[in-house]
C-alpha positions as CSV (number, residue, x, y, z in Angstrom):
1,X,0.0,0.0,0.0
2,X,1.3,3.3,-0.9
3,X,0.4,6.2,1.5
4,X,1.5,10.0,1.2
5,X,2.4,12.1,4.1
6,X,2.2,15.5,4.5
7,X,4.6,16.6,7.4
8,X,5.8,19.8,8.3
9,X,9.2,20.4,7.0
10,X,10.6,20.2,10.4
11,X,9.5,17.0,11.7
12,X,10.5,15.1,7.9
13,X,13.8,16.6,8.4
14,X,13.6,15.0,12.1
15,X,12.1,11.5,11.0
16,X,15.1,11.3,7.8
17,X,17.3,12.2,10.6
18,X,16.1,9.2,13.1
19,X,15.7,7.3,10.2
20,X,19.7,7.5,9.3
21,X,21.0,7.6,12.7
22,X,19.1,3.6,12.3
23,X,20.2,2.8,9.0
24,X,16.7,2.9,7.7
25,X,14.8,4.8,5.2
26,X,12.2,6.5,5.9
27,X,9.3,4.3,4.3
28,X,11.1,1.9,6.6
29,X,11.4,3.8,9.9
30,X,7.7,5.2,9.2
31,X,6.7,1.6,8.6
32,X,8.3,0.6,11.9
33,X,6.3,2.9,13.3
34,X,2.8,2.6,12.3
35,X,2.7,-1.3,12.3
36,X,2.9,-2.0,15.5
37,X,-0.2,0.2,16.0
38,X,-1.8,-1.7,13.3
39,X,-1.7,-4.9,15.0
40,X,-3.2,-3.6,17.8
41,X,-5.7,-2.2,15.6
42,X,-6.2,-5.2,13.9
43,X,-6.3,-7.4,17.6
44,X,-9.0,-5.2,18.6
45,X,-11.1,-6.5,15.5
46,X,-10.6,-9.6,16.4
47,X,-11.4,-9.7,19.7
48,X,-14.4,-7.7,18.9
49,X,-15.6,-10.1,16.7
50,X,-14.9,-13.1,18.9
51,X,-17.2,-11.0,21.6
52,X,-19.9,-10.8,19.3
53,X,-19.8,-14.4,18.3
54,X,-23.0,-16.4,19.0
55,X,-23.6,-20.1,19.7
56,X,-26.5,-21.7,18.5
57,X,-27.7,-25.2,17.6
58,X,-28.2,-26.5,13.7
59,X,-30.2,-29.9,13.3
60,X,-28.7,-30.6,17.4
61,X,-25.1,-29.6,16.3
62,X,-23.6,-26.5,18.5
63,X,-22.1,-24.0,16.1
64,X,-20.3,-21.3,17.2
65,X,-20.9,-18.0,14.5
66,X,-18.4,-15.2,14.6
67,X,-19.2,-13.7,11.3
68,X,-15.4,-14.6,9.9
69,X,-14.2,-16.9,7.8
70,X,-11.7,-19.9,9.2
71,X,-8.6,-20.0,7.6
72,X,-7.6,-22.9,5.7
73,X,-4.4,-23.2,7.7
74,X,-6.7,-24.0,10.7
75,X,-9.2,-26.7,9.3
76,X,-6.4,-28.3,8.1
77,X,-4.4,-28.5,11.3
78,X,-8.0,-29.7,13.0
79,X,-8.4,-32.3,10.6
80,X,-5.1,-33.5,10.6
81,X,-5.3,-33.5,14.8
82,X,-8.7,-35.3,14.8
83,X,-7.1,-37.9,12.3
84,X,-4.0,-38.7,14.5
85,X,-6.5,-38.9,17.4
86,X,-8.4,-41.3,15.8
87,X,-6.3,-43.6,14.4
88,X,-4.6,-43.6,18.1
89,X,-7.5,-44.6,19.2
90,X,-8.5,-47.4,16.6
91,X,-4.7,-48.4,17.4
92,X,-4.9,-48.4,21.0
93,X,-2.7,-45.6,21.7
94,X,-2.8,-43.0,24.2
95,X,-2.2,-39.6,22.9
């Protein structure tokens, strides 16, 4: 994403400066400093969301609705889990 700042002339000179003195440039000093407060942005979201969620009950099933989507990454690592437990199971094995 491409953003333009307009800064006094003052505080760019003192932001190049701080940016030098770290061996940065300044897209990257700037970015060091807004992205931290983007992930706290971006926590807050989720932790909203997960506050609004609801559980309710589909043909007797509990199903938890959050209004986001769940990643890939996590139904395959829940698959994968529930797969190892069962074949442990099937096998004997205790987990």
């Amino acid at each position: 994403m491409t953003v333009t700042l307009n800064l006094p002339p003052d505080i760019e000179r003192a932001f190049q400066g701080e940016a030098q003195a770290r061996g940065l440039s300044l897209d990257e000093f700037l970015s060091e400093m807004v992205l931290p407060r983007a992930e706290h942005v971006v926590g807050q979201s989720a932790v909203a969301a997960s506050l609004s969620a609801q559980l309710v009950r589909e043909e007797g099933v509990p199903v938890l609705r959050t209004g986001q989507p769940i990643g890939i990454s996590v139904v395959d690592e829940t698959l994968d889990r529930i797969r190892r437990e069962r074949e442990s199971a099937i096998l004997g094995r205790s987990n």
